[in-house]
C-alpha angles and dihedrals in degrees: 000000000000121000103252085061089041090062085039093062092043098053093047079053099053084044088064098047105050108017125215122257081261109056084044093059090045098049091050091046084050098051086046099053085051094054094045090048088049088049102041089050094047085062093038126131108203129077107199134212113267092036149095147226113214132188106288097017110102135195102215115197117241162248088033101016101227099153139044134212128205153069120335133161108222091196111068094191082056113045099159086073103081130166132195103248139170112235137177100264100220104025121109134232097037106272105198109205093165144029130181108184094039100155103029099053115190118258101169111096090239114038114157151204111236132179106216119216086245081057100248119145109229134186118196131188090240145016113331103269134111091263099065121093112266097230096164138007136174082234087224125136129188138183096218123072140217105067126169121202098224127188122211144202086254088065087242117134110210131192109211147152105265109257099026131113133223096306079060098067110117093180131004114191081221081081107053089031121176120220094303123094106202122190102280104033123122129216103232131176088222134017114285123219125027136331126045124346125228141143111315101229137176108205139192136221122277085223137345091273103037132074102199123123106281142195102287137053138184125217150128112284105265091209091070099256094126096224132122122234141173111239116218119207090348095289119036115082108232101166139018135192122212135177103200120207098266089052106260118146108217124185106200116190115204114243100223084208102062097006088225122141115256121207101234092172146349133195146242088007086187145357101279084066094058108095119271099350092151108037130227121330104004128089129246121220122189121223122215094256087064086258121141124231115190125201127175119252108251112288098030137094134199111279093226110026098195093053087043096056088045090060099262110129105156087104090065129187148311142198118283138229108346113266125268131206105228129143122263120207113209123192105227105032096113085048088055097042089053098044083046099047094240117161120232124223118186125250095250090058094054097046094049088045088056103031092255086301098317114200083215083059086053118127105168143291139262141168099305099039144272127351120215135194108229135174113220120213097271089050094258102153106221135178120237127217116198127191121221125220093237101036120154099240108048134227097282083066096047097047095051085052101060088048092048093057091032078061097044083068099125147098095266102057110154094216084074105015091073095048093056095044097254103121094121087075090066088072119095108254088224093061095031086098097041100052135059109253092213095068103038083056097053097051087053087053092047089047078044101065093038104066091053110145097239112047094215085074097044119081121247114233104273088055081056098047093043075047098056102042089042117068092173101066117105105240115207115241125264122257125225118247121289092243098055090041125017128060133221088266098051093089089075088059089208129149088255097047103048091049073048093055094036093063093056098045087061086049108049093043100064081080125041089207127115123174122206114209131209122134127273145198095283099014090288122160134197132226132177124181127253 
């Protein structure tokens, strides 16, 4: 070996040991597309021709990924028979909407989902090759090639060419559905789409735990009648459906004494039940006759008064006159703030703390009316809460309100425990070593954020549900009440208005009082802290 390949081979060797800046970057970009390739194929929603789903691999629909495909076993106490099976992806516990194979469930420690090149699903008890037991199949055949099985955010699984639309599906699972109606189905008398036809049913389980075809079916009636019964047994007619001319819905189960049709439930049994027949913010009250009577809920009035008087409510109701801020005298308010330990300030302090109501005071507004930044004499900064002569929500709510917070007077209020990382101390210490702190925590953290004072900030309730079955989502932090932080101006949402807001929140938290005001015998007010 001559010296120049001697250096040579030094020099490859020094290379391995210690890599250039640039293998190092390309290794790292490399890695990095892996990982994103493995992540990206463990989410994905396609199964393509050619391959096949295995037990603990998932398609999961997308774009939202409400539902999940793949193999479960629905027998705990046998956990070798498993089906393939659509279920909601998030949801606990399983909830099971679909099953292929319902009455061949697998027992091999591999089955398998394949998409054949004539475009046909199978499930074999086994690896997908032509050796392992066919235990289910779409039963579907087609001359072109190239098919993908796809799930979807409806929970339907389609067959269907790459690259083609819905006049491409070769198979949908909507049409050979199990006992689940899903949003988007359709009740047919025979299988819609391609392939063969046959008796749309819906069918039960034969038990909790299996899948199997049970005793009982759903379908439309094959003799034209255009009802929908449930089917006992195959042949006997248990239930019917009927919508009769006038619109009502009637489910009718058969006696097997008399095998006479008895009425289980009908509706709408009068015109309250008829959608919107009152309009917004009215109630609606059903006369014996099955006549509606609408009335508008206190403190507001019908939005077209002639329509209203001739018997038209659709338009509903709307607030009435504008509210005012007067002051309201209650009987007993000296006697509750006694037996709640509320301290009582007089009228001239308040005013003086607040510049007799200032509008420049001002902080915001809320049901029961507006909300004011004061200094007390010892130079405690409080917030104010007023109530209006014509709130919304009366004198009995305001009231309770004062009390309930009067009540949360205690070390482990959740408004600040939470901040400083003390939730746990929200827990009842009798429970605190049964339960499993994570969880508790996490559902704080989800009430939390949904009594959050602007609703724009606060989930719906499918946020909450996806929230509660994920522990892995990321939940946004609560925010502390409006009247300790936002300002009047903090609904615009503007640049102004939140340095607006900023410089009052600075302000009102440097004290956890808030008075509520309402008048009382001598000028007295309440306040409870908050």
């Amino acid at each position: 070996m001559g010296k120049d390949e001697l250096a040579g081979g030094k020099a490859r060797c020094r290379s391995m040991a210690s890599p250039s800046p640039h293998h190092q970057l390309l290794f790292f970009l490399l890695l990095a597309a892996c990982l994103c390739s493995a992540a990206a194929a463990a989410t994905t929603d396609t199964l393509l021709q050619g391959g096949s789903l295995s037990p603990g691999e998932t398609l999961v629909s997308s774009p939202s990924g409400v539902f999940e495909l793949g193999f479960f076993a629905p027998d705990q106490k046998q956990p070798s028979r498993r089906h393939l099976g659509i279920w909601y992806h998030a949801m606990a516990p399983q909830t099971v909407v679909w099953v292929a194979n319902r009455a061949a469930p697998a027992t091999s420690p591999s089955p398998s989902l394949s998409v054949t090149d004539r475009g046909e699903l199978r499930v074999l008890d086994g690896p997908a090759n032509a050796t392992a037991p066919l235990l289910w199949s779409s039963n579907t055949t087609a001359l072109r090639g190239n098919y993908s099985a796809v799930i979807d955010d409806t929970g339907s699984l389609k067959v269907r060419a790459a690259g083609g639309g819905d006049d491409e599906v070769l198979w949908d699972s909507f049409a050979h559905p199990g006992d689940t109606m899903l949003p988007g189905m359709k009740i047919a008398l025979r299988t819609p789409g391609k392939g063969p036809k046959e008796q749309m049913l819906f069918t039960s389980w034969a038990s909790e735990t299996d899948p199997s075809p049970g005793r009982y079916a759903l379908g439309i009636d094959p003799n034209g009648s255009g009802q929908a019964y449930i089917w006992e047994d195959g042949t006997a007619k248990f239930w019917r459906f009927v919508v009769l001319p006038n619109g009502i819905d009637i489910c009718y189960m058969a006696k097997k004494s008399s095998q006479e049709w008895e009425t289980v439930w009908a509706q709408p049994l009068n015109e309250c039940e008829h959608y919107a027949t009152c309009g917004a913010n009215a109630k609606c009250t059903a006369a014996p006759d099955g006549k509606a009577k609408c009335t508008c809920l206190k403190g507001f009035q019908p939005k077209i008064l002639d329509q209203w008087n001739a018997g038209n409510w659709s338009q509903g109701c709307i607030r009435g006159p504008p509210l005012g801020c007067q002051s309201i005298r209650f009987d007993d308010d000296v006697e509750d703030g006694k037996s709640h330990e509320l301290k009582v300030y007089p009228l001239d302090w308040i005013k003086a703390a607040t510049c007799n109501f200032s509008d420049s005071n001002k902080l915001g507004a809320g049901g029961f009316g507006p909300v004011y930044l004061g200094k007390l004499s010892g130079g405690e900064e409080v917030a104010v809460k007023r109530l209006c002569r014509n709130s919304g929500q009366g004198l009995e709510e305001f009231k309770n309100e004062v009390i309930l917070i009067a009540k949360l007077q205690h070390r482990n209020l959740a408004w600040r425990q939470w901040n400083e990382d003390k939730g746990i101390e929200l827990i009842d210490p009798s429970i605190r070593e049964s339960c499993s702190v994570r969880q508790v925590l996490r559902c704080i953290h989800i009430a939390l954020l949904c009594v959050q004072d602007h609703a724009d900030d606060r989930p719906d309730i499918p946020a909450v549900i996806l929230m509660l079955s994920s522990d892995n989502l990321n939940l946004p932090n609560p925010r502390p009440p409006t009247l300790m932080l936002r300002g009047r101006d903090a609904e615009t949402r503007s640049d102004q208005a939140e340095e607006e807001s900023q410089v009052q929140m600075s302000q009102a938290q440097m004290s956890p009082l808030t008075i509520f005001a309402s008048h009382l015998y001598d000028g007295l007010y309440q306040w409870s802290h908050v």
